[in-house]
Structures are given as C-alpha cells and as structure tokens.
C-alpha positions as CSV (number, residue, x, y, z in Angstrom):
1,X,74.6,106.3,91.9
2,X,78.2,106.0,92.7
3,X,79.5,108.1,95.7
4,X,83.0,109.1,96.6
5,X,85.0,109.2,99.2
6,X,86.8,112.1,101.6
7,X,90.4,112.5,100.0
8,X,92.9,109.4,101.2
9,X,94.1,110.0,104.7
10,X,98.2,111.0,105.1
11,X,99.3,110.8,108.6
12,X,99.8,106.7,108.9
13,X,101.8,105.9,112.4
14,X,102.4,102.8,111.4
15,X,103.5,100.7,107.9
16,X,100.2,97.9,108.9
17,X,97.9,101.3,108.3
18,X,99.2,102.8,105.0
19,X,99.2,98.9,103.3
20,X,95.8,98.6,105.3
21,X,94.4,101.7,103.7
22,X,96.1,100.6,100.1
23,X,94.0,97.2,100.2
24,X,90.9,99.1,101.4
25,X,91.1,101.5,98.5
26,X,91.6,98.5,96.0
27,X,88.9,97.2,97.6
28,X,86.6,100.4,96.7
29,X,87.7,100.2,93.6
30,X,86.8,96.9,92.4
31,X,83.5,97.1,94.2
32,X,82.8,100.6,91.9
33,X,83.6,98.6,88.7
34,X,81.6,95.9,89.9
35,X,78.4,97.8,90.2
36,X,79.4,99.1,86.8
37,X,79.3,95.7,85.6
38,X,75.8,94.7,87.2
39,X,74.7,98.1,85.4
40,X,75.8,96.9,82.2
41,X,74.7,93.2,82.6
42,X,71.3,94.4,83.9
43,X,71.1,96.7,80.0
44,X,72.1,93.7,78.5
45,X,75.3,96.0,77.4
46,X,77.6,93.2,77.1
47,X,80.0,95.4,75.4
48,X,80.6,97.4,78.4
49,X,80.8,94.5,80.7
50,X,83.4,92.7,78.3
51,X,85.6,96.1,78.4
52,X,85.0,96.1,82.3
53,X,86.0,92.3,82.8
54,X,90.1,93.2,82.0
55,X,89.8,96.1,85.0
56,X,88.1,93.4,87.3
57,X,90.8,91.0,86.8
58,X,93.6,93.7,86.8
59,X,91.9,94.7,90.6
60,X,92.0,90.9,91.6
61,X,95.3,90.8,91.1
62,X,96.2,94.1,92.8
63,X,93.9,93.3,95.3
64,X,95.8,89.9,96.3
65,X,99.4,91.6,95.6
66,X,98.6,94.5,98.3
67,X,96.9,91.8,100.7
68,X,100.5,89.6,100.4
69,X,102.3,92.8,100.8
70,X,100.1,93.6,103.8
71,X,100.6,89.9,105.5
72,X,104.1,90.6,105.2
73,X,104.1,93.8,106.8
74,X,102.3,92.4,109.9
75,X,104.4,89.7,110.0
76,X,107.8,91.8,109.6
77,X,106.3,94.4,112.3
78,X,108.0,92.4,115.0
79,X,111.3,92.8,113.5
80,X,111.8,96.7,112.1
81,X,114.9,95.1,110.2
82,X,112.9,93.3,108.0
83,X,110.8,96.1,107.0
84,X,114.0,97.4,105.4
85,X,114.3,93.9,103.8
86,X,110.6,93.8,102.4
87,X,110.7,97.7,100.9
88,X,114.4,96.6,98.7
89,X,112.3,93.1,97.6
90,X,109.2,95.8,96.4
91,X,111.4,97.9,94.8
92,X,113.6,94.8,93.0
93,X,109.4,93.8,91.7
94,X,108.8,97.8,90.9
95,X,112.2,97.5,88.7
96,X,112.2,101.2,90.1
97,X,113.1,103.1,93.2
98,X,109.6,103.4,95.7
99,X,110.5,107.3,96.5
C-alpha cells in the first residue's frame, strides 16, 4: 500500500533546506516507483517493470542533478555572492528564467 505524504513544506529560511527538501522528495519518488517495480517483478508483469525502468533512470538522474545542485549550495552558503552565480548557471541549463 503506497502512503502519501502532508503537502510540501513552504517557509524554507535557508536555500540548503529548499534543495534539501527537493532531493528528499526525489528521493520519495523513486522509492514509490521502486516498490511499484518489486510489485510488478513479484507478478511476473515484466511489462509494467519494463515501462517503469525509463522513470527509474529519469529519477537517478534527477536524483544526482538536485544532490550536485545541493553540494553546491552548501558550498556557495559561505559566500551569498555566489548564490547569485549558481541560480544564473541553473537558469543558463533550464534554457528558461527559474521565476
């Protein structure tokens, strides 16, 4: 049985907890889709768990993009400047404005 959580929380104080609560909530994700997946391999529905494989590999990816972000975050934390650096870089790889 899958369970879900309260609704995402919106008062951060600081940039380590929003990218913190981003790479949590990948986290969740890829650990729902995963039980999904022992489901399916455990009914032998190897249909399923071959549709479910491109999600798992799309959430390993997201999963190690939000960590890098996070790492840099931290590491930027010390000097707010940098912060300003780091959100024109994400928008450059968004090819889109964040806001």
């Amino acid at each position: 049985m899958c369970t879900f959580q309260a609704a995402p929380k919106s008062d951060w104080k600081t940039p380590v907890e929003v990218w913190t609560a981003l790479h949590q909530a990948e986290q969740f994700t890829t650990a729902a889709i995963s039980k999904i997946m022992d489901v399916a391999l455990d009914k032998k529905d190897h249909a399923t768990y071959s549709f479910l494989k491109e999600y798992i590999d799309e959430q390993v990816s997201s999963e190690d993009e939000i960590l890098s972000i996070l790492e840099k975050v931290k590491a930027y934390g010390a000097l707010p400047g940098l912060l300003y650096h780091l959100d024109h870089e994400l928008e450059k790889s968004a090819g889109k404005p964040l806001i």
